[in-house]
N, C-alpha and C positions, 0 to 999 in steps of 0.2 A: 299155661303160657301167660308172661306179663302182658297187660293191655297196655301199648305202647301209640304213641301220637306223633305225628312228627311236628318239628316248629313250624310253624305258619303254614300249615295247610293240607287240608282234610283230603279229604278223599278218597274217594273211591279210587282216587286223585293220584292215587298213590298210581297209580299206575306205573306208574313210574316205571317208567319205561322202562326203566332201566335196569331193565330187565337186561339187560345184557351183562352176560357173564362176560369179561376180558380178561384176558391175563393179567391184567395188574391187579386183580382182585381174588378174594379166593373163590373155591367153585360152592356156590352156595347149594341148598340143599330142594327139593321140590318136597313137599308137604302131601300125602295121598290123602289124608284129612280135609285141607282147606280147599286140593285142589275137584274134591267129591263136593264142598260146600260151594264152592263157586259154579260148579258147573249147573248144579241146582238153583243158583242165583240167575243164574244167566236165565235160564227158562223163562221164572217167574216173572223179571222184566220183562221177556216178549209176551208172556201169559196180561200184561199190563197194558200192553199197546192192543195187540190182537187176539185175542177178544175185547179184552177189557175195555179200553178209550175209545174203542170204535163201535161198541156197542151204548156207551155213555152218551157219546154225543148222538150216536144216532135215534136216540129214544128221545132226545129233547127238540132236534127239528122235526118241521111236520112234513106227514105220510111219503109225500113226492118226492122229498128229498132226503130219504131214509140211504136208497144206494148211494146216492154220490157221497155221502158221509163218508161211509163203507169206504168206498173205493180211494179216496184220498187219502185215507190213512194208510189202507191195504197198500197202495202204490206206495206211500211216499218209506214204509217200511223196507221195500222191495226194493226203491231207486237206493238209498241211502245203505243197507248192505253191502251193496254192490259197490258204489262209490268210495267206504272204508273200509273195504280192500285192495282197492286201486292205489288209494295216496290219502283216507280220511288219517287211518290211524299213524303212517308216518307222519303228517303235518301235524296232528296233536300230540304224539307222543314221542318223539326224540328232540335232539338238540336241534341247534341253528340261531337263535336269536328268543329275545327276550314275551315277544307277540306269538311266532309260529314257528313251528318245527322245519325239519326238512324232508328230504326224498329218499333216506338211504333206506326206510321200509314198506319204500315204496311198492305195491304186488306180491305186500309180502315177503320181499325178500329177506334173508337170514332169519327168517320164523320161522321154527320147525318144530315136531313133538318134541325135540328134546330141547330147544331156547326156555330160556324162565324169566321170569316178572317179579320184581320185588312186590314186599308185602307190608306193612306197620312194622315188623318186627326184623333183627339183625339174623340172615343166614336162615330165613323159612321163607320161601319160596314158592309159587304156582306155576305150570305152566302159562309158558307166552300165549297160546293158541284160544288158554282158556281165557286169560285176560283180556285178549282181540276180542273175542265174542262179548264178553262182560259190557266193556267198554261202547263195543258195536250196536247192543242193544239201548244204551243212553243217548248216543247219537241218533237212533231211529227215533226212539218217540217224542224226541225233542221239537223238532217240526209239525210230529204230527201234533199235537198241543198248539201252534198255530191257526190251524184249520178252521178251527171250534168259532174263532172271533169273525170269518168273514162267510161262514157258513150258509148256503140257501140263494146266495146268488155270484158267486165267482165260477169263472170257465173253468174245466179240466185242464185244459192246456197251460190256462196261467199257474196253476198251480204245478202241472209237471214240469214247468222251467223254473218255476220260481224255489222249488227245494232243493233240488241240486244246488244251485245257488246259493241259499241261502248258505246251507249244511258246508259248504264250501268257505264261503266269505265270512260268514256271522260264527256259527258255531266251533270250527275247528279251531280257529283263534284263541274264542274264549277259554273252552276248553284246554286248550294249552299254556294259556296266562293262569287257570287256575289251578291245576292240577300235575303238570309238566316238573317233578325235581328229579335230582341225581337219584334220589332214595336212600335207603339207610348204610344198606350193605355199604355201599360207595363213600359215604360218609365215614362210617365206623372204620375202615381200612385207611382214611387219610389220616382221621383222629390219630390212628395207634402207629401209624407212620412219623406221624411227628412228635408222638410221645418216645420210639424208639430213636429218635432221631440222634447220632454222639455229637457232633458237632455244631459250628454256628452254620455252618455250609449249608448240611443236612437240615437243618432243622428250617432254615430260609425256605429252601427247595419241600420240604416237606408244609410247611405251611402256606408256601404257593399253590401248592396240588390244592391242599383243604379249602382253600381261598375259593379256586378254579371248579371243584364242586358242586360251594355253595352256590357261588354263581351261575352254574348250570341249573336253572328252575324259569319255571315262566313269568313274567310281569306281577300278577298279581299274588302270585304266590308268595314271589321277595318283598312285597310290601305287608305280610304278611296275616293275610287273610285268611280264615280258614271256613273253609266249607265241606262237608264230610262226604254228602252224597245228591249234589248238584241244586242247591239253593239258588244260584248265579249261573252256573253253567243251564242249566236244563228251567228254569221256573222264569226266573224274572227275562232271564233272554229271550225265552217263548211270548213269555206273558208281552213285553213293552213291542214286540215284532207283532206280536197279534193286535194291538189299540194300533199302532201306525199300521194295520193293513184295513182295520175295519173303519179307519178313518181316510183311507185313500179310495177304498171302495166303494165306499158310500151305505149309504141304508138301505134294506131289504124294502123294496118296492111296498108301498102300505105298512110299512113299521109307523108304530103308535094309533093306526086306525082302523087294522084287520088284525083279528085273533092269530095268533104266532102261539095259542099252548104245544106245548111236549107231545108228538103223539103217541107215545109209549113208553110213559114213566115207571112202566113194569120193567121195561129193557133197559131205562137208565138203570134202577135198580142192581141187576142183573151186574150194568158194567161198572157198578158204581164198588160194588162187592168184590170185582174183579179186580179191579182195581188196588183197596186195600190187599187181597192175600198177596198181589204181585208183586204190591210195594215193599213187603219184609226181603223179597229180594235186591232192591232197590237198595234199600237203607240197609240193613243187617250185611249182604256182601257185600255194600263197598268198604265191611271194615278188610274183606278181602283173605279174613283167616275165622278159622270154624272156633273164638275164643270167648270169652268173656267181653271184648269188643261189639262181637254179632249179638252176645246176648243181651248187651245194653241196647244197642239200636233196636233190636228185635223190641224189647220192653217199651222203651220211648216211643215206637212208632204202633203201639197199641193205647196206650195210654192218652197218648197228644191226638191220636184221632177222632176217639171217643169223646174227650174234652171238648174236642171243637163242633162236633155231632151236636151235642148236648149246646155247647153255647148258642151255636147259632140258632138251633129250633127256639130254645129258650126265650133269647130275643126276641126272637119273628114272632111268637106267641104273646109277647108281651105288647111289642107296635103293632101287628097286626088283627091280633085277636084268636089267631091258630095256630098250631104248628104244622108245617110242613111237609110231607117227604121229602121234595126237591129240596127243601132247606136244609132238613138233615143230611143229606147225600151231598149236598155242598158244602157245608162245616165241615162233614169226613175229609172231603178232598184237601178242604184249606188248612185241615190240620197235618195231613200226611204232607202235603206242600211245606207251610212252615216246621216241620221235625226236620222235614230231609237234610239241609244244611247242620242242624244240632243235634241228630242222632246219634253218633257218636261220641259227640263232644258234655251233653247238659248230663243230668242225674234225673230217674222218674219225674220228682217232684216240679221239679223244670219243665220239664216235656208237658205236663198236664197244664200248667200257669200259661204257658206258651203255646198252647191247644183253645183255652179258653178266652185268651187274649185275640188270637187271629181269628174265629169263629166269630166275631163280633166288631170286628173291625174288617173281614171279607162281607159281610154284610151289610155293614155302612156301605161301601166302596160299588156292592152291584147293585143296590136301590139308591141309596143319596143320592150321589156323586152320578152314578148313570145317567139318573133320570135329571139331574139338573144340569150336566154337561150336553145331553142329548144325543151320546154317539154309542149304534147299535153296534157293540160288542156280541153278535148273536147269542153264544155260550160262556161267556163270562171269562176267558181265557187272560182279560187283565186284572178283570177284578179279585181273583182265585188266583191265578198262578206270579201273577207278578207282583201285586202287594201280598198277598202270602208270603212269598221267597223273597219280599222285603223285610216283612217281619221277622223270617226265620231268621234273616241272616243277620240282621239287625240282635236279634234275641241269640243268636247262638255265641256273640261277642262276650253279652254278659252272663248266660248259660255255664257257659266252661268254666268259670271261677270255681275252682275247689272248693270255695267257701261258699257256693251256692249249691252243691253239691258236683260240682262239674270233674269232668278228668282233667283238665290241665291243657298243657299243651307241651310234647316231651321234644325236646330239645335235645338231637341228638348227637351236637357238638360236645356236650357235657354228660347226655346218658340221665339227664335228671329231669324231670319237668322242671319247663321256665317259671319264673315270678311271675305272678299276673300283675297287668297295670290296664286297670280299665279304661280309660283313655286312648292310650295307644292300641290297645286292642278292636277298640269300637273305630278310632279314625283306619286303619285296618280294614275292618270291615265296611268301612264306608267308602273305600277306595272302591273295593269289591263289586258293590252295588254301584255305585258311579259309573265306572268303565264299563260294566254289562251296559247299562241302559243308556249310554251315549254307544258306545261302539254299536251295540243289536240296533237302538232307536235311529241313529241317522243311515250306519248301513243297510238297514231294511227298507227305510224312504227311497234309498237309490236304485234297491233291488225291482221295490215294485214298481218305480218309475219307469226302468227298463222293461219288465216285463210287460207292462201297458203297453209301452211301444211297438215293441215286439210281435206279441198275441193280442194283446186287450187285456183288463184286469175283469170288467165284470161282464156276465151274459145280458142278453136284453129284455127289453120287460117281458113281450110275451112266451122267449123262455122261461124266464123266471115264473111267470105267473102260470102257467103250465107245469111249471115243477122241474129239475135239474136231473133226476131218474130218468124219464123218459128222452127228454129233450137229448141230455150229453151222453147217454149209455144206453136208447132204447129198451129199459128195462123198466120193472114195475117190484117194489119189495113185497107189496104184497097183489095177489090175484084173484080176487073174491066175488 
C-alpha cells in the first residue's frame, strides 16, 4: 500500500471523521489488517497512561503522596472515557464550524460495528468503533500529563472538576482545530466529480462541492499545519496548562528547602519503559493503517528516543559531573514527545538530529530556566512536554522536506505530494503552536480560577505536610 499524507495535516488526525459513509460517496472498504493494527494501538496507549504515566510520576513524588498520584490519573482516565462517549468525540470529530464540532455523534449515535472512519489512503477503511477507542485513549492521557506539574499539594476534588473541564473547554477544541478534515475518500470523489463533469454548469456545481469539502476541516488544519500524532493537541496543550496550573498553585510547602527526591526511581523506571513500548502505539497507529507509514513512525519513534536518552544523560554528565537515570528516563520522554508530531512525516536520519536536539534543550528548560524563573513545576510537565512538543513541531516543519529525507505532504486535490516551501510550512506550523498555547494557556487560567472558587485549588499545609495519601484517600502505598 502507498504511504499516503494528506495536505496540511497529520494525524492520527485523520480521524477524520469522516468516517461516514453517505451516499454521495462510494461504500468504501474496512481493512481486517489495519483494523487488527489499530485495535492493538489502542491498547498500547492506555498501556501508556495505566500503568505507564501513573507509575512514572508516581516514582518521582515522595512516599505519602505515592496514591494520590495514582488515583488522579486512575480517575481522570475513567471521568474522560465516559465524557467521549457522551459528546467528547462528537465535538472533536464531525463538522459545525471552524473551532469545534457538533452534537450529531453525540451518545454515540450513528456509530455502529458496521460505521467506518477514514484512513491516509483513498477507499481503505477501519471501523468507526475502533477509531472511537483510538482517539478516546489520546483524550484520556492528555489531562492526565497535567497532573505531573501541580503534583504533592492540590485537592482531589479540584482536580475532579477541573478535568472534565478542562477535556471539555481546552482539549476538544484543539483537537478539532487540528485534526477535524473531510478525508480523502471525500476529497477523491469531488476531485473525480469535477473532472467528469460535461458542462460549464456541472463543473461550477462540481467545483463548489470540492470547494465545500476542503472547507470542511478544523482551524488549524486549513492554516496548514501538520502534526501526525499529537505534538499540539496532546504535548504542548498539556505541557502550557500544567506551568499555569503550577503557577496558580503555588509551591509545594518547603520547595527549595526540604529534600523533594524521587522515592522510587525504580518505579519511575518501570513506568518510564512503559511508556516507550506504549508510545509505538501512539506514533505508529495514528498512521491509522498496518503500512509502511506505521513502519516509519515505528522506526522514528525508536531512534529519536534513544537519541535524546543519550543526549540528555551526555549533557548532564558533562555540567554536572554524572550521568543520571532520571536524566536518561527524561531525554527518553522528551524525545518520544518531540517525534510524536514528526513520526510520520521526518526520515530516520531526522528523528535522530531531532532526538538529539530536544534532549538538550529539555534540559536547558528543567534546570536553567526552572531554577531561575523559580516556579515549582513538580514533574517537569512544561519543561518535557511543552517545549518538547515545541520542538517537535517546530522540527517536524522542516523534517518533512523530501530533501531532508522527509515524505512530503500529499496533496490530495492533485494525488501528488505538494512542493515544499519552507517558509510557509514553518509559518504553518507556528500558527499551530500559537493557538495551543494561547487558547490551553488563558483557557486553563479561567479554568483554575473557577475551580478555586468553587472547591479550592490547593490542600493546606498541615495536609500537605502529612502527605495527600492519607489525608485525601485514608490510604498508605506502602505498609511496613
Amino acid at each position: 500500500m502507498t504511504f499516503k499524507r494528506p495536505y496540511s495535516a497529520g494525524l492520527a488526525a485523520l480521524a477524520v471523521g469522516l468516517f461516514a459513509t453517505t451516499a454521495a460517496y462510494a461504500e468504501p472498504t474496512v481493512n481486517k489488517g489495519d483494523n487488527a493494527w489499530m485495535l492493538t494501538s489502542t491498547v498500547l496507549v492506555l498501556l501508556m497512561t495505566i500503568p505507564g504515566l501513573a507509575l512514572f510520576y508516581g516514582g518521582l513524588v515522595r512516599s505519602k503522596n505515592m496514591l494520590s498520584v495514582l488515583m488522579q490519573v486512575f480517575y481522570t482516565v475513567c471521568i474522560v472515557t465516559v465524557i467521549w462517549a457522551l459528546y467528547g468525540y462528537s465535538l472533536a470529530f464531525t463538522g459545525g464550524s471552524d473551532f469545534i464540532g457538533g452534537f450529531s455523534k453525540a451518545f454515540l449515535m450513528g456509530v455502529t460495528p458496521d460505521s467506518k472512519a477514514a484512513t491516509f489512503s483513498v477507499d481503505a477503511n477501519i471501523s468507526e468503533l475502533v477509531y472511537v477507542c483510538f482517539q478516546m485513549t489520546f483524550a484520556a492521557i492528555t489531562p492526565c500529563l497535567i497532573v505531573g506539574s501541580f503534583a504533592e499539594r492540590t485537592k482531589f476534588s479540584a482536580v475532579a472538576l477541573f478535568i472534565p473541564l478542562w477535556v471539555t473547554l481546552i482539549y476538544f477544541p484543539i483537537a478539532h482545530m487540528v485534526w477535524y478534515w473531510a478525508g480523502p475518500d471525500a476529497i477523491s470523489d469531488a476531485v473525480k466529480a469535477l473532472a467528469a463533469a460535461g458542462d460549464a454548469a456541472a463543473k461550477t456545481a462540481a467545483q463548489a462541492k470540492l470547494d465545500e469539502v476542503n472547507a470542511d476541516a478544523g482551524w488549524i488544519f486549513k492554516k496548514g499545519a501538520i502534526d501526525f500524532a499529537g505534538g499540539t493537541v496532546v504535548h504542548i496543550n498539556s505541557g502550557i496548562a500544567g506551568l499555569v496550573g503550577a503557577l496558580l498553585v503555588g509551591k509545594r510547602t518547603g520547595y527549595g528547602k526540604d529534600l523533594m527526591a524521587p522515592h522510587s526511581l525504580t518505579m519511575t523506571m518501570i513506568g518510564a519503559s512503559l511508556l516507550w513500548v506504549g508510545w509505538f502505539g501512539f506514533n505508529a497507529g495514528s498512521n491509522l493503517e498496518a503500512s509502511g507509514g506505521a513502519a516509519l513512525a515505528m522506526t522514528n519513534s525508536f531512534v529519536a528516543t534513544a537519541a535524546a536518552a543519550l543526549s540528555w544523560m551526555f549533557a548532564e554528565w558533562i555540567v554536572k559531573g554524572h550521568p543520571s537515570v532520571l536524566g536518561a528516563l527524561s531525554g527518553a520522554v522528551a524525545g518520544l514527545v518531540a517525534v510524536t508530531p514528526a513520526a510520520g512525516y521526518s526520515g530516520p536520519m531526522g528523528a535522530i538530529v531531532l532526538g538529539l536536539v530536544v534532549g538538550v534543550v529539555c534540559l536547558f528548560f528543567c534546570t536553567v530556566v526552572k531554577n531561575a524563573i523559580g516556579y515549582d513545576d513538580a514533574l517537569d510537565v512544561f519543561g518535557v512536554h511543552c517545549v518538547g512538543g515545541i520542538v517537535g513541531a517546530l522540527g517536524t516543519g522542516i523534517l518533512v522536506n523530501p530533501a531532508l529525507g522527509g515524505t512530503g505532504i500529499m496533496d490530495y486535490t492533485t494525488g501528488k505530494i505538494a512542493d515544499y516551501d519552507f517558509a510557509a510550512q514553518m509559518i504553518s506550523q507556528g500558527w499551530g503552536v500559537g493557538t495551543t498555547l494561547v487558547w490551553s494557556g488563558i483557557g486553563s487560567a479561567i479554568l483554575y480560577k473557577v475551580v478555586d472558587v468553587i472547591v479550592g485549588l490547593r490542600a493546606n499545609v498541615e495536609t500537605e505536610r502529612e502527605g495527600l495519601d492519607i489525608t485525601e484517600h485514608t490510604e498508605r502505598a506502602y505498609n511496613m
